[in-house]
C-alpha positions, 0 to 999 in steps of 0.5 A, a space after each residue: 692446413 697449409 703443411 697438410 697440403 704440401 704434405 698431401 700433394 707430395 705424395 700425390 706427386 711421388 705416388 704419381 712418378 712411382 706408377 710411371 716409372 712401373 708403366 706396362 711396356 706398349 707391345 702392339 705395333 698400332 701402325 702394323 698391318 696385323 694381316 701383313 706381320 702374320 703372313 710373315 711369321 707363317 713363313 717364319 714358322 715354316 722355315 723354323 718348324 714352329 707354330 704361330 701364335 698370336 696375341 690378339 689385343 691392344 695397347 689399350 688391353 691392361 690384361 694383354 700389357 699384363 701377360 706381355 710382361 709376365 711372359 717376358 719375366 719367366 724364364 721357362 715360359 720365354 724359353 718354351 714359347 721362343 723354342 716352338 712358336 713365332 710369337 707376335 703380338 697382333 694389334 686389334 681395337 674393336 672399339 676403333 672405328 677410323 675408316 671404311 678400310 681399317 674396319 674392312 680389314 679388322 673384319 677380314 683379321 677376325 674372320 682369318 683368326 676364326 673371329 676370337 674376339 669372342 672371348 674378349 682380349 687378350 686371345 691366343 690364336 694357334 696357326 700352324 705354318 699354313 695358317 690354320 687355326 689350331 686352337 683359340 685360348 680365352 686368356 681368362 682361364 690362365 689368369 690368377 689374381 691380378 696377373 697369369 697362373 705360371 702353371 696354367 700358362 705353361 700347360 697351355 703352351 706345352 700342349 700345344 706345341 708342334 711336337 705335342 700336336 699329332 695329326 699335324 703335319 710339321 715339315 
């Protein structure tokens, strides 16, 4: 009995040490004004010609960690994505009620994004350089098991590059 649970507590401890060495890496900067990082990739995106896009989300967001590290680990969507966007990871808690002023400015956030918390999170907001939206993707139809469909994911951003979009004006 005695082996059994040395045996069984072993285990419990490697098993524990192995899931934290293969954590989800935190992206969302929880202390960043989400309206403030996007209004600098806007001008980011003018000076380079590029879209904005932003991952709406949280470290609290299993699926939003999940596509942050699925992303950085292919090559052609990594290229793709730093070729035509300004990619930024915008930090969102609707479960997060800290004060009166974080409340007013997450409204002000959703409202700005064309409130895509709709479609639960992760979402992807599509901006041009002068802050329009573009388009809201619902992270769900890029998924594919427990992780992202690289094909999927890659035809959501080819079709929405600034080359890909006609009628945009992109200086």
């Amino acid at each position: 009995m005695k082996k059994t649970l040395i045996v069984a507590s072993l285990v419990l401890l490697c098993s524990l040490a192995l899931k934290a060495q293969t954590a989800l890496k935190k992206v969302y900067d929880e202390k960043a004004d989400p309206i403030e990082q996007i209004d600098k990739a806007l001008l980011k995106a003018e000076n380079e010609n590029k879209f904005v896009i932003c991952q709406v989300g949280g470290n609290w967001c299993p699926w939003c960690l999940r596509f942050a590290d699925f992303m950085t680990k292919d090559a052609a969507i990594s290229k793709l994505v730093n070729e035509n966007f300004v990619f930024i990871h915008t930090n969102y808690n609707p479960r997060n009620k800290a004060d009166a002023a974080q409340t007013k400015r997450a409204e002000k956030l959703m409202k700005m994004l064309g409130f895509p918390g709709r479609f639960g999170f992760p979402v992807f907001v599509v901006l041009n350089p002068e802050g329009k939206v573009l388009h809201i993707q619902d992270s769900g139809y890029l998924e594919e098991g427990n992780s992202y469909d690289q094909k999927k994911v890659m035809r959501f951003f080819q079709n929405w590059t600034p080359k890909a979009v006609k009628g945009i004006a992109v200086k």
